[in-house]
C-alpha positions in Angstrom: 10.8 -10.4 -25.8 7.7 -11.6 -27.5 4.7 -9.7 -27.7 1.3 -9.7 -28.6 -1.2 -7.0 -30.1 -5.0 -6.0 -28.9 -6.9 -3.3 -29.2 -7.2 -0.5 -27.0 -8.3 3.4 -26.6 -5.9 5.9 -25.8 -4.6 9.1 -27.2 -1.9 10.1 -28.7 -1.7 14.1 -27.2 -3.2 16.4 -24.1 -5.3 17.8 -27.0 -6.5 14.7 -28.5 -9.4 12.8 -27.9 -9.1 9.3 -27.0 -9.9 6.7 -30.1 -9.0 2.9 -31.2 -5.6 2.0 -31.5 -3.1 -0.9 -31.5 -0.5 -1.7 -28.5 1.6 -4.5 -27.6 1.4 -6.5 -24.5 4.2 -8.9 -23.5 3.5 -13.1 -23.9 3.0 -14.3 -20.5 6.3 -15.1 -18.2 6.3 -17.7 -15.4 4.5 -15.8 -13.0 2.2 -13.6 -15.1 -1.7 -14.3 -16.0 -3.4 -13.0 -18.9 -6.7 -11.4 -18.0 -9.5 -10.8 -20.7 -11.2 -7.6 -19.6 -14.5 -7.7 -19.1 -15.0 -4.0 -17.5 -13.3 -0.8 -16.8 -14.1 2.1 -14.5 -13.5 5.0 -15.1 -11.7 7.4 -12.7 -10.9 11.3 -12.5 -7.3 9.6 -12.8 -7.6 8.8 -15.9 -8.5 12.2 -17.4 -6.2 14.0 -15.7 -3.4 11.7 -17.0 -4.9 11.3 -20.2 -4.8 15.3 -20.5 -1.7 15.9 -18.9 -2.7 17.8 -15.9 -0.1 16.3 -13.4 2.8 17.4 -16.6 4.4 13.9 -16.2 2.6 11.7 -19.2 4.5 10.2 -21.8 2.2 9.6 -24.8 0.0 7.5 -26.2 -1.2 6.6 -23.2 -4.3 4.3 -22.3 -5.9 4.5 -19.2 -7.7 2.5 -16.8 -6.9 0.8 -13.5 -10.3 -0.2 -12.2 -9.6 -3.6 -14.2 -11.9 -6.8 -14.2 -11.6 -9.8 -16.2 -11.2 -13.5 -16.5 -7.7 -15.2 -16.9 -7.2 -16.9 -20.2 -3.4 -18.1 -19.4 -1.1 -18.7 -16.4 2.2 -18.9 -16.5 4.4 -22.0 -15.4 5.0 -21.1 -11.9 1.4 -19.3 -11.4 -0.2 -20.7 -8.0 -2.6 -18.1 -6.8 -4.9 -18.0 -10.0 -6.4 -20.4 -12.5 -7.7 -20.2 -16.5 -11.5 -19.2 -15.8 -11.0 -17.3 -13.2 -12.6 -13.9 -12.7 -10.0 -11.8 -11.0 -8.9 -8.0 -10.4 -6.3 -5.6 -11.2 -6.2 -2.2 -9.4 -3.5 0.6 -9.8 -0.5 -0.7 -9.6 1.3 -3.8 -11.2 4.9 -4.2 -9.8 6.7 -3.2 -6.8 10.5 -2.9 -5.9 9.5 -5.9 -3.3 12.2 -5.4 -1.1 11.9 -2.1 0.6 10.5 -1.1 3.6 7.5 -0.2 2.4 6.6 -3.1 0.4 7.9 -5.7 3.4 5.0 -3.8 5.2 2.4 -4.6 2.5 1.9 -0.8 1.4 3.6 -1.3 -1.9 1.7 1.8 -2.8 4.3 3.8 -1.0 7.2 2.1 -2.7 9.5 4.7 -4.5 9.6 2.3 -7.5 5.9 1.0 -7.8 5.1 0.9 -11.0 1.4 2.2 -12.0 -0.9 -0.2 -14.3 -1.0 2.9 -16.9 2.0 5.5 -17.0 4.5 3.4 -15.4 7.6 1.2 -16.8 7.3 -2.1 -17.4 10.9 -3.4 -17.2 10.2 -6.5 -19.6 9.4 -4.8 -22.2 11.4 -1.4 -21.3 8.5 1.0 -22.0 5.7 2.6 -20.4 2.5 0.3 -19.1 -0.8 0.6 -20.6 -4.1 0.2 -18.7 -7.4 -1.1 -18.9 -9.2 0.3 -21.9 -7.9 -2.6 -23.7 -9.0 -6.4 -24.7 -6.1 -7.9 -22.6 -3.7 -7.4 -20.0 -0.9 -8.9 -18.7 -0.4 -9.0 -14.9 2.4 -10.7 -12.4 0.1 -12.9 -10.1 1.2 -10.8 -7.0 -0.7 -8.5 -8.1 -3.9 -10.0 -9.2 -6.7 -10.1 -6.7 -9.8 -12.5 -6.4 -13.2 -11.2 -7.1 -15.7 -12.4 -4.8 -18.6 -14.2 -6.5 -21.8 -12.8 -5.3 -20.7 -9.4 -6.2 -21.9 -7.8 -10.0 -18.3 -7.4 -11.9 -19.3 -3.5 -13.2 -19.9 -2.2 -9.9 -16.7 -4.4 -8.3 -14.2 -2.5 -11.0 -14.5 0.8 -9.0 -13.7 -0.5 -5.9 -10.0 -1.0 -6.9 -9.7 2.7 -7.3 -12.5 4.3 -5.8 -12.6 2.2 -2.9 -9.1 1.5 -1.8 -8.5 5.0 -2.1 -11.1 5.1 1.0 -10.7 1.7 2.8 -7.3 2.7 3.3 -7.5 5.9 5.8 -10.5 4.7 7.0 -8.5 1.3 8.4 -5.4 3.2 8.9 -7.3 5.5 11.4 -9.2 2.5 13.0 -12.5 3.8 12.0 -15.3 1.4 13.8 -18.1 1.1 15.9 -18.6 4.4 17.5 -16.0 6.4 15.4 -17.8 9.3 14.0 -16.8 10.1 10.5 -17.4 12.4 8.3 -16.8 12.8 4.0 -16.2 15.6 2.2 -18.0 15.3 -1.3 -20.6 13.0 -2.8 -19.1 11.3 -6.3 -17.2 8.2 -7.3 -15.0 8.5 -4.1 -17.2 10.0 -1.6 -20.1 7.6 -2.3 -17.8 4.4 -1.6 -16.5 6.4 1.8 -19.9 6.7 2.9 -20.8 2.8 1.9 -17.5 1.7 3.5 -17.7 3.9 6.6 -21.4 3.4 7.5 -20.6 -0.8 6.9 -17.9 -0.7 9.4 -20.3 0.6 12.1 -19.5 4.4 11.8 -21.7 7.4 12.5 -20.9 9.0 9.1 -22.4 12.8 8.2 -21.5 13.8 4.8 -20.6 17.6 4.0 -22.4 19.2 0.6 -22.5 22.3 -0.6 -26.3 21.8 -1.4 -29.3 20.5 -0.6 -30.1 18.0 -3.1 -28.0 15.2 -2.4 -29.5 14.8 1.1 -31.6 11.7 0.3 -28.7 10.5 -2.1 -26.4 10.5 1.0 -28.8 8.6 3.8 -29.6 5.7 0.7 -25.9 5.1 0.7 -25.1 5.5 4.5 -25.0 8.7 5.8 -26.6 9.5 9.3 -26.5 13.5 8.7 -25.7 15.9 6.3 -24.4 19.2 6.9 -24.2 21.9 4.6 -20.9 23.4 4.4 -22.5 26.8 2.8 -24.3 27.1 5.7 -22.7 29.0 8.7 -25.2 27.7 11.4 -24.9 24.1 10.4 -20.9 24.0 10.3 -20.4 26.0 13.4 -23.0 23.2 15.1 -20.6 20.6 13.7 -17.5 22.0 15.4 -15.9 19.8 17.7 -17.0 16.3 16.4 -15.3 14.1 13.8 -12.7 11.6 14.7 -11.9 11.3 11.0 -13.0 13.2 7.5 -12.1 12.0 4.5 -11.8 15.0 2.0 -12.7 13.5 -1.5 -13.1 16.8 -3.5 -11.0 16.9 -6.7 -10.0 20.4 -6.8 -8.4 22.9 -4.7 -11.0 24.4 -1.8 -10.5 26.3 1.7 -9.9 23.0 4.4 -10.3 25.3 7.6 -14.1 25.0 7.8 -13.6 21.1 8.0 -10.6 21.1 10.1 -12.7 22.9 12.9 -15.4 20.1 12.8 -12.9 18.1 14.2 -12.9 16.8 17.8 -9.4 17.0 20.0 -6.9 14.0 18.1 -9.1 14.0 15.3 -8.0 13.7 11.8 -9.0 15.2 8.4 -7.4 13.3 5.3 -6.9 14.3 1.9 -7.5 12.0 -0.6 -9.3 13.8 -3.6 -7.1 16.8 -4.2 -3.0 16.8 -5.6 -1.5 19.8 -5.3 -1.1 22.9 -3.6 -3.3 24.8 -1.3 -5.2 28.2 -0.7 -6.1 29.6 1.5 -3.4 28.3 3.4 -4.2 25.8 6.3 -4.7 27.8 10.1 -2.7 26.0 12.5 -4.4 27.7 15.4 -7.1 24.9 16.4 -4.9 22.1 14.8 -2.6 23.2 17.9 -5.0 23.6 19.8 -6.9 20.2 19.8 -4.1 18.2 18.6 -5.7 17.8 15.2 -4.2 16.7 12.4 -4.5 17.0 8.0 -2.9 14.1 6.1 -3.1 12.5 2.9 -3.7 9.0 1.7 -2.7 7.2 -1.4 -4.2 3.7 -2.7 -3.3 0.6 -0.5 -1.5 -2.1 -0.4 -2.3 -5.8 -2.6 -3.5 -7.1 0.8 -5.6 -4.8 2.1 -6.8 -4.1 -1.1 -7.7 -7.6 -0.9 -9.1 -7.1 2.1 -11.8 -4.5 0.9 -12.8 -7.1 -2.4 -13.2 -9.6 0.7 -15.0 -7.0 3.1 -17.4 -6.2 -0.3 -18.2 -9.7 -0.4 -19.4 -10.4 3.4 -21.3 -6.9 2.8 -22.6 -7.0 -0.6 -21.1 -3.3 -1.2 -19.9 -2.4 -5.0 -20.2 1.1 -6.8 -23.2 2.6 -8.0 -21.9 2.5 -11.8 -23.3 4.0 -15.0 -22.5 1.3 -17.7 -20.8 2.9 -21.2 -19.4 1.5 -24.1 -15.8 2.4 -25.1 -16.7 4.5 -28.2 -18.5 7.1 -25.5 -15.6 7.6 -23.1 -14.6 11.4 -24.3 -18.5 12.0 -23.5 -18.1 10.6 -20.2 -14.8 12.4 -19.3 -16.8 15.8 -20.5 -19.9 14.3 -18.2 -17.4 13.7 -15.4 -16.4 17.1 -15.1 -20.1 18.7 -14.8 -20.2 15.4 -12.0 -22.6 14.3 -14.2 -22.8 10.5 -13.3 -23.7 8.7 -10.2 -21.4 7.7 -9.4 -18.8 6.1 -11.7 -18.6 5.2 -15.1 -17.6 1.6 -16.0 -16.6 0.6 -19.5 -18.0 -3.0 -20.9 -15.5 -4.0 -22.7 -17.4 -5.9 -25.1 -18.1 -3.0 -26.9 -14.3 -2.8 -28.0 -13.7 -6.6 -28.7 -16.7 -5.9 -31.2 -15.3 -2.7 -33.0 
């Protein structure tokens, strides 16, 4: 089929940095929109792909799924979206659409969802490319709206950053009177504590130090305990209905899991891969507690949290970059040296 060329950044190996380069986006179908991208975020997804650490990229590759952007074409059969529009594109850009998981709106579960970077897109039979580009090219299905009170650098997290938290805390029914808790105070962690503490939570964060105390409280938190501390985390023992686990890298879960209170629930949603020490099912069995994970969510109910961020005025507490400093920001990133999420401007690659 037809295609067109923009520029994006991506890199060619694990080894490489990322740097300009030219790929090909298919001309719009009946049900596609072309989306001019106006930011970027930046997720810990990104470098990870971008250097291999999962062993399943295919290169080049170029990131980004925290997409925002104004549609410059529709297709003929395009309904939901119009030219002018400033509209959304989160991790994932196709869906089987028939299976189970899909009929249920949690297309994020489908065993053929197809990611916006490191996927297959089936028109053009190769692998998708994200955000760090001028344009994408999106099937309307799964393009969101963008409320309009909200500032568009601080929304483009919230399609990564804060689905990936919405989502366990609505699955889990997290409300008024819930008490909550978050492990870990960056890009995912600071959107749990926004989106907990908005939905009428008691939410306590847990950090392994001191200085993030008045961090937490401006963004939500009612208490923070120090996990390094012995006294403070055997006072916490009994209490959370729900903790959302946002920390990257593998780390002991037992401590946490014996915060919770009896059908409580701690969820993993930072960390892929295996653990140690191994999990103690002693006071899981013995309070009916429970440690799951959580993906993304669905188009709706990431629609849902763009909708819920609107009535709330919540985005992401973003530090704004151009494209030509992303390797500097995935070095920064590691040393959690942002707060609390780096967002590309695009501009700054339409100009290069």
């Amino acid at each position: 089929m037809d295609t067109i060329a923009v520029k994006a950044f991506g890199t060619q190996s694990a080894e490489a940095d990322l740097k300009q380069m030219q790929i090909d986006r298919r001309t719009v179908l009946e049900k596609d929109i072309e989306i001019d991208i106006m930011y970027c975020g930046v997720c810990h997804s990104d470098l990870h792909f971008a250097r291999n650490d999962w062993g399943m990229t295919q290169y080049p590759v170029v990131p980004g799924h925290e997409i925002v952007g104004k549609v410059t074409q529709v297709g003929s059969k395009v309904s939901k979206h119009q030219v002018g529009d400033i509209v959304a594109v989160g991790c994932l850009v196709d869906s089987c659409r028939s299976c189970q998981s899909c009929k249920n709106d949690e297309e994020q579960y489908c065993p053929e969802w197809v990611g916006t970077y490191g996927g297959f897109d089936k028109h053009l039979n190769s692998p998708t490319h994200g955000g760090y580009s001028e344009k994408i090219v999106v099937d309307e299905d799964f393009v969101l709206r963008v409320p309009k009170n909200l500032d568009l650098a601080g929304i483009a997290p919230v399609l990564c950053a804060g689905i990936t938290t919405w989502s366990p805390l609505r699955h889990w029914k997290v409300g008024k009177g819930s008490k909550v808790a978050v492990v870990g105070l960056g890009g995912l962690g600071h959107m749990a504590l926004k989106l907990a503490s908005a939905l009428g939570a008691e939410v306590t964060l847990f950090s392994r130090s001191t200085n993030k105390m008045d961090d937490a409280k401006a963004l939500g938190a009612d208490h923070v305990v120090i996990s390094t501390d012995e006294a403070q985390m055997e006072q916490a023992a009994g209490q959370f209905d729900l903790i959302i686990d946002t920390v990257p890298y593998e780390h002991d879960l037992n401590p946490y899991v014996a915060t919770l209170a009896t059908n409580g629930t701690l969820v993993v949603v930072g960390y892929l891969g295996p653990l140690d020490p191994m999990l103690v099912t002693v006071p899981m069995i013995m309070g009916r507690k429970s440690v799951a994970g959580s993906l993304i969510g669905g188009i709706a109910e990431t629609q849902e949290l763009l909708d819920f961020c609107g009535e709330h005025n919540i985005t992401s507490d973003v530090e704004v970059i151009n494209i030509q400093d992303i390797n500097t920001a995935y070095e920064r990133m590691l040393k959690s040296d942002v707060k609390y999420r780096f967002v590309i401007d695009m501009k700054s690659l339409k100009g290069s």
